[in-house]
C-alpha positions in Angstrom: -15.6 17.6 35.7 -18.1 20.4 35.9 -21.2 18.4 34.5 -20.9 16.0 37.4 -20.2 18.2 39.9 -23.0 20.0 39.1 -25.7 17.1 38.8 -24.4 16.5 42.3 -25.4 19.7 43.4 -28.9 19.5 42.0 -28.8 15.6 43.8 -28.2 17.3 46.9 -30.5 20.6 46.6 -32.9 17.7 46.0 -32.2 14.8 48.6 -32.4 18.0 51.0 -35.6 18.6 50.1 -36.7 14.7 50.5 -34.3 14.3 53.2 -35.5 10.8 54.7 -36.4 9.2 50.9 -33.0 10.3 50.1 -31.5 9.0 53.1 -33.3 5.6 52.5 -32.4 5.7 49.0 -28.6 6.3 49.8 -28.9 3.5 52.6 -30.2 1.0 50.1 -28.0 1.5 47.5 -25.0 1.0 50.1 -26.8 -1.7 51.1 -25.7 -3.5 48.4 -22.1 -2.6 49.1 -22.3 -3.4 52.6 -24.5 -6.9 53.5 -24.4 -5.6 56.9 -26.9 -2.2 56.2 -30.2 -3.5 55.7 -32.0 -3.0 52.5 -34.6 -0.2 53.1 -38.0 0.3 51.4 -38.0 4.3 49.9 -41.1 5.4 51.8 -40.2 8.6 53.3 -41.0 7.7 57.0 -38.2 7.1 59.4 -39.0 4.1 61.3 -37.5 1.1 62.7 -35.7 -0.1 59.9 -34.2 3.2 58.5 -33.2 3.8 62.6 -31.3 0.7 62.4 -29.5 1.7 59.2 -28.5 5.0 60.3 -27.5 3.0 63.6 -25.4 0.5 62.0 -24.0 3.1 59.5 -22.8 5.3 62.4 -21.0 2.4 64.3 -19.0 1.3 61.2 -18.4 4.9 60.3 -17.0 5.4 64.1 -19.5 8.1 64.6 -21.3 8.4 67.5 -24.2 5.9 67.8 -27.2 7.9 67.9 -29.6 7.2 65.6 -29.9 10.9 64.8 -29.0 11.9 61.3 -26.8 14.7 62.2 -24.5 16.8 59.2 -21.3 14.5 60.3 -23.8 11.4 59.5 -25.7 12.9 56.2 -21.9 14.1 55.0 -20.4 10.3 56.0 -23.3 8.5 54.3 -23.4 10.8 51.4 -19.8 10.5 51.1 -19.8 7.3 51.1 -22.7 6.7 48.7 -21.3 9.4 45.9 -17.8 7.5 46.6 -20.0 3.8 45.2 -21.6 5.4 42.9 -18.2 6.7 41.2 -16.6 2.9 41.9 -19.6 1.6 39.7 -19.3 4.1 37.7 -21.7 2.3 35.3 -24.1 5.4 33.2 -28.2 4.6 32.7 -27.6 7.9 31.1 -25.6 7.1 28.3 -28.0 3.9 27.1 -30.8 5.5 26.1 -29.5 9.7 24.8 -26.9 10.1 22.3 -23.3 10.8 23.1 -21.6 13.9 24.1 -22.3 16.2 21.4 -25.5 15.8 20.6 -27.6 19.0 21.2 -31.4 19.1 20.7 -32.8 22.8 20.3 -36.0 24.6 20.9 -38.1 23.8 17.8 -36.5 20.2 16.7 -37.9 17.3 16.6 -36.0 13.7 17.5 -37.9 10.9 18.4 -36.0 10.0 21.3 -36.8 13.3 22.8 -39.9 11.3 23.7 -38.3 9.7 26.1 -37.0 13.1 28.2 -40.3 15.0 27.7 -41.5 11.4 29.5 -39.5 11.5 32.4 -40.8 15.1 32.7 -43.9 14.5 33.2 -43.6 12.1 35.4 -41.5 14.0 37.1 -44.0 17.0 37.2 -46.2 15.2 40.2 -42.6 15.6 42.4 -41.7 19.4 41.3 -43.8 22.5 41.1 -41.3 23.6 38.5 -41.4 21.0 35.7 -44.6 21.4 33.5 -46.5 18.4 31.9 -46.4 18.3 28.2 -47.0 16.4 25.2 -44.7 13.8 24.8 -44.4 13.6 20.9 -40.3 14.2 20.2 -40.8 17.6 19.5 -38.7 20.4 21.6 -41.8 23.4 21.8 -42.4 25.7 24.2 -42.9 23.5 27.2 -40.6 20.7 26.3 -37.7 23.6 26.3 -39.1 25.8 29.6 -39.0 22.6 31.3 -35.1 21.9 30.3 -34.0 25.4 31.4 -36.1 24.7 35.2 -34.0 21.5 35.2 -30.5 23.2 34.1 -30.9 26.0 36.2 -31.2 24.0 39.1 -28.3 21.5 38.4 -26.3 25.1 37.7 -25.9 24.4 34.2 -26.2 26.9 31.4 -30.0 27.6 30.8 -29.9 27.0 27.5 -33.0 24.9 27.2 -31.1 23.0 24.3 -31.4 19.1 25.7 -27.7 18.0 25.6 -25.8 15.1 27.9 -25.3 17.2 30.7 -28.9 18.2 30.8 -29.7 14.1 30.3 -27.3 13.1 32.8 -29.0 15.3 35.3 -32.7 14.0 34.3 -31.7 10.7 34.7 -30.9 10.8 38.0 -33.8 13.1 39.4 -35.8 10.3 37.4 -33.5 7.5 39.7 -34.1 9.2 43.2 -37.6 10.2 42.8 -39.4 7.7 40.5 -37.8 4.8 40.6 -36.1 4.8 43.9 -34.9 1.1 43.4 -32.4 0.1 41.0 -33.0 -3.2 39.7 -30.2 -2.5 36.9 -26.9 -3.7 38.9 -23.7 -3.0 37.6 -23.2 -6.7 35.8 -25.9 -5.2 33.6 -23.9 -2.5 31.9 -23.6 -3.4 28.5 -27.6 -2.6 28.6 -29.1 0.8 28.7 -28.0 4.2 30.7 
């Protein structure tokens, strides 16, 4: 399916550019998976605890035991991670922005395109790209310049027209870089996404 092969791609350009947050983040969601990872804090600095992770990842992986984060361990963990997360398969996305088909253009106005132009702006502190703007449901300027940064780098169609594909893809920037811990488990489904 292209839309999720391509929010993958923008996951990854971004993990790669946070590569120990991501590798944390990846750790401790497997960590839930697997009792025998520890669960890691998300703070970016790869100390004792993340060492042991990686440690303990490589041994049950059968790579070598190293402690290094090496492309065979980043593609196993990865792996391994995007292979849980499609298990889950459980959508934040889906609970709070319409259903496929919905399409919000430059110059409407929906009030739950206050929660997107939201996410934005918090996401703004992370990205050099993203540009803060009113939050109000409206789909100006900004609200639409900052959908076609976000599209163009999950390789969607830069259309600046907010649409599932385009939510899907916020949602999980939002996951990786804001939230960082998911407190929504997969019993909690029938909820939001």
């Amino acid at each position: 399916m292209r839309d999720s092969a391509a929010g993958r791609e923008l996951l990854e350009r971004d993990m790669l550019s946070n590569p120990v947050s991501s590798l944390q983040y990846m750790l401790r969601q497997l960590s839930k998976t697997y009792q025998w990872l520890p669960e890691l804090v998300v703070d970016g600095f790869y100390g004792e605890r993340t060492l042991e992770a990686v440690m303990q990842f490589q041994r049950a992986a059968g790579l070598p035991v190293t402690g290094t984060v090496d492309q065979a361990t980043w593609d196993a963990i990865r792996s391994c991670w995007l292979e849980q997360e499609s298990r889950e398969s459980y959508s934040r996305a889906t609970r709070i922005f319409p259903s496929e088909g919905i399409q919000v253009h430059e110059g409407n106005s929906k009030e739950y395109m206050i929660i997107p132009q939201t996410m934005f702006n918090v996401l703004s502190k992370h990205f050099n790209g993203i540009t803060p703007c009113e939050a109000d449901g409206n789909h100006g300027p900004a609200s639409a310049a900052n959908v076609r940064w976000l599209q163009k780098a999950a390789g969607l169609p830069e259309t600046g027209c907010m649409n599932k594909a385009t939510w899907d893809a916020l949602s999980h920037l939002y996951e990786i870089f804001v939230v960082q811990d998911t407190d929504c488990l997969p019993e909690f489904t029938g909820g939001w996404g």
